[in-house]
C-alpha positions as CSV (number, residue, x, y, z in Angstrom):
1,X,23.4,146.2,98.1
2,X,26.5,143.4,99.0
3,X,24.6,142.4,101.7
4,X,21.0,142.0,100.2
5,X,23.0,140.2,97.1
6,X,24.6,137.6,99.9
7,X,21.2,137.2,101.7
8,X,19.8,136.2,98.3
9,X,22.5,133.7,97.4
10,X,22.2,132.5,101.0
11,X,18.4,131.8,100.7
12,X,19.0,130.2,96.9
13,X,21.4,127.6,98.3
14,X,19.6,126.5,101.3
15,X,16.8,126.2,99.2
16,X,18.9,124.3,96.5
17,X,20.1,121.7,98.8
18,X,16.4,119.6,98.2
19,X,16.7,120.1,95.1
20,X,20.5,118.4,94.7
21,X,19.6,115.7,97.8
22,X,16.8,114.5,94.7
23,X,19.1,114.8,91.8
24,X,21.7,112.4,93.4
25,X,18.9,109.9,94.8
26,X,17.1,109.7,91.2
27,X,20.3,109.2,89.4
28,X,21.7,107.0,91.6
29,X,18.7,104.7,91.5
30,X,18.4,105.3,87.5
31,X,21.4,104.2,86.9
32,X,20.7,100.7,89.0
33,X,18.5,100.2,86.5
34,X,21.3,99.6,83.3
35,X,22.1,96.0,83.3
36,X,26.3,95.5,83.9
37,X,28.5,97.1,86.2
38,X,32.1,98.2,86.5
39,X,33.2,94.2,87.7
40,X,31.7,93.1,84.2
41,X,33.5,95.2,82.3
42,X,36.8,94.9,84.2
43,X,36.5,90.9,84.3
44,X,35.9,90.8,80.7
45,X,38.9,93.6,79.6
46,X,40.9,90.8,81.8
47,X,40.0,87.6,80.2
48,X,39.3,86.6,83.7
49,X,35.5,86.1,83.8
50,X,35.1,83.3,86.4
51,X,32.1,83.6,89.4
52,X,35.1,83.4,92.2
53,X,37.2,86.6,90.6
54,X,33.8,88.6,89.8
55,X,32.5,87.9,93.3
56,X,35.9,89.0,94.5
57,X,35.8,92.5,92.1
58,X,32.2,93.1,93.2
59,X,33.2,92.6,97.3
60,X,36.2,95.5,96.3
61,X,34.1,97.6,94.8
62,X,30.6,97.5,97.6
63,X,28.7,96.2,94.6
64,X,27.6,93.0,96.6
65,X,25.6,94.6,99.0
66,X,21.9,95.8,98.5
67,X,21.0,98.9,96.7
68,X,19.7,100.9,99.9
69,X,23.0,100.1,101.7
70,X,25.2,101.3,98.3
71,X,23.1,104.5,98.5
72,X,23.9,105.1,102.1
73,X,27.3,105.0,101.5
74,X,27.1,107.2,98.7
75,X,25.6,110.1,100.1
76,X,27.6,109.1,103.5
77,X,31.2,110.0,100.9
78,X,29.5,113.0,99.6
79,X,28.6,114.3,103.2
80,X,32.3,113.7,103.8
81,X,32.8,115.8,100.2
82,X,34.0,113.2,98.4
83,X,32.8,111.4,95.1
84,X,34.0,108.5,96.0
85,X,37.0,106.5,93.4
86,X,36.8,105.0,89.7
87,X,36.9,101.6,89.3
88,X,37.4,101.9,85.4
89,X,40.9,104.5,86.0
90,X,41.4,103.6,89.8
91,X,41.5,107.3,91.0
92,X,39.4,109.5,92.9
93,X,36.1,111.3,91.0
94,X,36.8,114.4,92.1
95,X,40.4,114.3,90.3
96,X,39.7,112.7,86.7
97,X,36.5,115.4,86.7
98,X,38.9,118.4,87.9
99,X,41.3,116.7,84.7
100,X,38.5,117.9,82.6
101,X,36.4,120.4,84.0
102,X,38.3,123.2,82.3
103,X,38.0,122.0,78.8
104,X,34.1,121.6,79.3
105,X,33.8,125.0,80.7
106,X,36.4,126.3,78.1
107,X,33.9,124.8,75.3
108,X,30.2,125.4,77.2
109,X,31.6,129.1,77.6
110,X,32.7,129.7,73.7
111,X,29.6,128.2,72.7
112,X,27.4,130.4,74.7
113,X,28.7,133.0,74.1
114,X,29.2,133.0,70.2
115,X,24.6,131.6,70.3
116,X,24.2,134.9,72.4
117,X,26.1,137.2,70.1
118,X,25.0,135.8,67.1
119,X,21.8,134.7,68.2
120,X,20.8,138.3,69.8
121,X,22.6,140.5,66.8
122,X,20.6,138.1,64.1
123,X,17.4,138.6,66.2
124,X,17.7,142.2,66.2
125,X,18.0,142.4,62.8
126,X,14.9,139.6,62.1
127,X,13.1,142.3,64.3
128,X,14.2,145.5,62.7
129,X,13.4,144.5,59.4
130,X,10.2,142.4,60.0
131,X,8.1,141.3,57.0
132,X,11.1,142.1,55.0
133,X,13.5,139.7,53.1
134,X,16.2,139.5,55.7
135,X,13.6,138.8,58.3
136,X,12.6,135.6,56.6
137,X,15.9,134.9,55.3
138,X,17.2,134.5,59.3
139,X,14.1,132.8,60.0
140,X,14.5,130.1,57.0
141,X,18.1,129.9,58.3
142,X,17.2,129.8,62.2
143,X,15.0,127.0,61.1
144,X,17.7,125.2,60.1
145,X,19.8,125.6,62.5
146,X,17.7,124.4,64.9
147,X,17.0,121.1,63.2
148,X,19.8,120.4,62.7
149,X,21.4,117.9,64.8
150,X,24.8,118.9,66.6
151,X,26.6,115.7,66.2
152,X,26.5,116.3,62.2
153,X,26.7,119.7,62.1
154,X,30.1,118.8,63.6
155,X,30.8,116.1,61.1
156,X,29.9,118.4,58.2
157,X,32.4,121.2,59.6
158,X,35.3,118.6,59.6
159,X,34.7,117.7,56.3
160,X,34.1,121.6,55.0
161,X,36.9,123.3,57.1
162,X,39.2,120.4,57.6
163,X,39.0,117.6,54.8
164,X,38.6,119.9,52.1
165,X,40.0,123.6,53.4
166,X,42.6,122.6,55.9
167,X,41.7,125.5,57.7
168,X,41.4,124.3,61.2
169,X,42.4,120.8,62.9
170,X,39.7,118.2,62.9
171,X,39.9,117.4,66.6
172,X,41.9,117.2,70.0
173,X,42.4,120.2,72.1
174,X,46.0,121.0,70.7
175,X,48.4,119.9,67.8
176,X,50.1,116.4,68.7
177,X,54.4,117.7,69.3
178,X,53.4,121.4,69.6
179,X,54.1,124.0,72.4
180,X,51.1,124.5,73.7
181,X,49.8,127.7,73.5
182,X,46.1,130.5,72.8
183,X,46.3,130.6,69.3
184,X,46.6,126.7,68.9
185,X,44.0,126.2,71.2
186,X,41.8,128.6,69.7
187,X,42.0,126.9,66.4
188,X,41.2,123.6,67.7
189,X,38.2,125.2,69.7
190,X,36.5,126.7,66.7
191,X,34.8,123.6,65.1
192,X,33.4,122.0,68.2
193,X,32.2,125.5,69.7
194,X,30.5,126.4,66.2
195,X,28.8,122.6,66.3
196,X,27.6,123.1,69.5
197,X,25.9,126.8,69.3
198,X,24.3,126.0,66.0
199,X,21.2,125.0,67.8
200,X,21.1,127.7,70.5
201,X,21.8,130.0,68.0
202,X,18.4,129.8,66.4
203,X,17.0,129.8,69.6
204,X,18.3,133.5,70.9
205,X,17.5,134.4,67.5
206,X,13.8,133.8,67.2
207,X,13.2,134.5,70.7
208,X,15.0,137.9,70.7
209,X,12.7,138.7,67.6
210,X,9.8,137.5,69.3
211,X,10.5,139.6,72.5
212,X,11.7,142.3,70.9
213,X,8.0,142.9,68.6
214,X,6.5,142.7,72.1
215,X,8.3,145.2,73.8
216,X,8.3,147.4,70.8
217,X,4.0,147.4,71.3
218,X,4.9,149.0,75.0
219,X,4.0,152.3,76.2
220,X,7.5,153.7,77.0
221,X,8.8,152.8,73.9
222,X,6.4,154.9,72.2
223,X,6.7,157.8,74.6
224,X,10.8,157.5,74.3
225,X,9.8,157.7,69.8
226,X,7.8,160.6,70.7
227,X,10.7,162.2,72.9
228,X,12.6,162.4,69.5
229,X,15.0,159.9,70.5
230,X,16.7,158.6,67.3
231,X,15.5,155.2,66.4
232,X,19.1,153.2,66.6
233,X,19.0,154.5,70.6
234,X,15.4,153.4,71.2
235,X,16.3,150.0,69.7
236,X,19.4,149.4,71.6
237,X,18.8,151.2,74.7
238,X,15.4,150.9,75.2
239,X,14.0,147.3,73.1
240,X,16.8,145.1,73.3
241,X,17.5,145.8,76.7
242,X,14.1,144.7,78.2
243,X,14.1,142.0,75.3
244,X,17.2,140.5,76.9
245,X,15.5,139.6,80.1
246,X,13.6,136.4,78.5
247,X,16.8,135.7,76.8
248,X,18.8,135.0,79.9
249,X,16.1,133.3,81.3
250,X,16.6,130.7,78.6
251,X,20.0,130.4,78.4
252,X,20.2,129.8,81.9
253,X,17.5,126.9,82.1
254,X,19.6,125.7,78.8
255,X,23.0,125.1,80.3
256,X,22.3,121.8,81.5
257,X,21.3,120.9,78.2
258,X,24.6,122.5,76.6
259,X,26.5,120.3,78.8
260,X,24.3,117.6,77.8
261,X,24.9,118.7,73.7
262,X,29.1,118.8,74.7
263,X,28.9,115.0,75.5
264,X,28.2,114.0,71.2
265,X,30.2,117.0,70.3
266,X,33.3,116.1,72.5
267,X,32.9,112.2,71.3
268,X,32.8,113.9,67.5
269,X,35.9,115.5,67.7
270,X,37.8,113.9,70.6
271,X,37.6,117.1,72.7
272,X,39.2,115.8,76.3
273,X,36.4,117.4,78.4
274,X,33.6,116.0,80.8
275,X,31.6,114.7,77.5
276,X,34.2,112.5,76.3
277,X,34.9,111.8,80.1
278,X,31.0,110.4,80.4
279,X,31.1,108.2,77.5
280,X,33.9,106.3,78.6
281,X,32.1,106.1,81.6
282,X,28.9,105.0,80.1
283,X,31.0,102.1,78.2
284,X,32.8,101.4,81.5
285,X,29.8,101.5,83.9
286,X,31.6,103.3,85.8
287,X,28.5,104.8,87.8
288,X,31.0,107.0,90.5
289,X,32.2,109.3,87.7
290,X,28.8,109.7,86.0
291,X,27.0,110.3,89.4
292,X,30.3,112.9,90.1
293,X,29.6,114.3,86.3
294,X,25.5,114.8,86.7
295,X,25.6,116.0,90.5
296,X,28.1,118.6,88.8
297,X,25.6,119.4,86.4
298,X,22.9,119.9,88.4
299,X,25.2,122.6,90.9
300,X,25.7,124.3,87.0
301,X,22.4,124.6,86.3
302,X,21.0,125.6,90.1
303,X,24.3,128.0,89.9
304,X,23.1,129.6,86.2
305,X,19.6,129.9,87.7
306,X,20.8,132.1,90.6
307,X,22.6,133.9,88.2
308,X,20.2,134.9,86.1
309,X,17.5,136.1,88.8
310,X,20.2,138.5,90.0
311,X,21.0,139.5,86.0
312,X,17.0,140.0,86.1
313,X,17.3,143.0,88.5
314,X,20.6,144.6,87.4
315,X,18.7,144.6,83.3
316,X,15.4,145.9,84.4
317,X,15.6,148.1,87.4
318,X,12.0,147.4,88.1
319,X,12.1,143.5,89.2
320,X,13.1,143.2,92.5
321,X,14.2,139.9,94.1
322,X,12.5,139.2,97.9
């Protein structure tokens, strides 16, 4: 079993490496596009401005020479494993990204995981009681979850739980002359975890319903009702297992998109992760930390992928991976 598991995560990552070669390419050429670069931004922070010292800036930085040869270089540093160094905090990628990786792990994580408890346990109910009021209570209440925009779902919280309540801190990632420790950090995670899951939420939730109705018309669950099996096992054991297959499916092809959703919700509450990290960046143009911060995405999402085709097998017994 270890060694088919490693053969299949062999295969997966040679067949990956395409995929990640495109990723960097496209971005790296999209982001040619945005007027400005880093030398603009530095020049003008400096008061400095003049053709001589932005020639000069331009020559430190490779931006003078033509797009193909920048490129080269590029994938040259990353073949070398290296993302190459700021020009907006003059350090290395790799090092201002490792800075923050935790935090946006630490967030994407809490987040995920509170939309697929809540969003599975409020789709099993939508499903168990279908027709009934709580079934289209969730669904009025998954509806607006899911149009509801992240950025002031967060800005409602901090005006609910912080303005008015003073239950938990309004932003940061820990109280300003504390000790750092769990339960501080926990409070501070609460709000911008709660913003971000809103919308996945309502998402696990209407398609556990949905998937769960469908498995409920299949054979076996009829034959394990007939067995005499009491209706609370053939719901758990039975249902909601095979209902969790399209489930993690989707949350997988989501996490680049929850990483995507941290960026507003770090900005909304000053969260020091990767989000915050590319909007500086963005406002900087400093293209080497959000080429580092998308090539890192993409490995999240490729890695989630592989992930979930191995989940896949270990759920159902019956899909087999070649």
């Amino acid at each position: 079993m270890l060694n088919r598991t490693l053969r299949i995560v062999t295969r997966s990552v040679l067949h990956a490496l395409p995929t990640v070669l495109g990723v960097v390419i496209l971005n790296f050429l999209l982001l040619q596009l945005v007027p400005g670069d880093a030398a603009d931004v530095i020049a003008a922070e400096s008061g400095s401005a003049t053709a001589e010292s932005m020639a000069q800036l331009r020559s430190h930085f490779g931006l003078d020479t033509p797009v193909l040869q920048q490129l080269a270089n590029y994938l040259n540093q990353l073949a070398h494993f290296s993302l190459g160094q700021s020009p907006r905090y003059n350090l290395p990628v790799a090092t201002l990204i490792g800075e923050r990786l935790g935090q946006t792990v630490l967030l994407m994580l809490s987040s995920l995981g509170m939309a697929l408890v809540l969003g599975i346990a409020l789709g099993t109910v939508m499903a168990s009681c279908i027709g009934r009021w709580p079934d289209r209570l969730l669904s009025v209440l998954a509806l607006l979850l899911y149009s509801t925009p992240n950025f002031w779902l967060g800005l409602m919280a901090i005006v609910l739980f912080s303005v008015h309540l003073g239950w938990l801190p309004p932003g940061g990632a820990s109280t300003i002359g504390a000790s750092a420790d769990w339960a501080d950090t926990v409070r501070h995670l609460v709000l911008p975890a709660m913003a971000l899951s809103g919308f996945y939420i309502a998402i696990f939730a209407r398609l556990t319903r949905a998937a769960m109705l469908e498995v409920s018309r299949q054979d076996f669950i009829r034959t394990a009702t007939a067995k005499g099996l009491a209706p609370l096992t053939v719901t758990l054991r039975h249902v909601l297992r095979n209902a969790l297959i399209p489930v993690s499916t989707v949350a997988g092809m989501h996490l680049g998109t929850l990483l995507g959703g941290a960026l507003v919700v770090e900005t909304v509450f000053n969260w020091p992760g990767l989000g915050r990290l590319a909007f500086d960046s963005v406002m900087a143009r400093d293209y080497n930390v959000l080429l580092g911060i998308l090539l890192l995405s993409s490995l999240m999402v490729i890695a989630a992928n592989l992930l979930v085709d191995l989940l896949h097998a270990w759920i159902d017994p019956r899909i087999r991976i070649r």
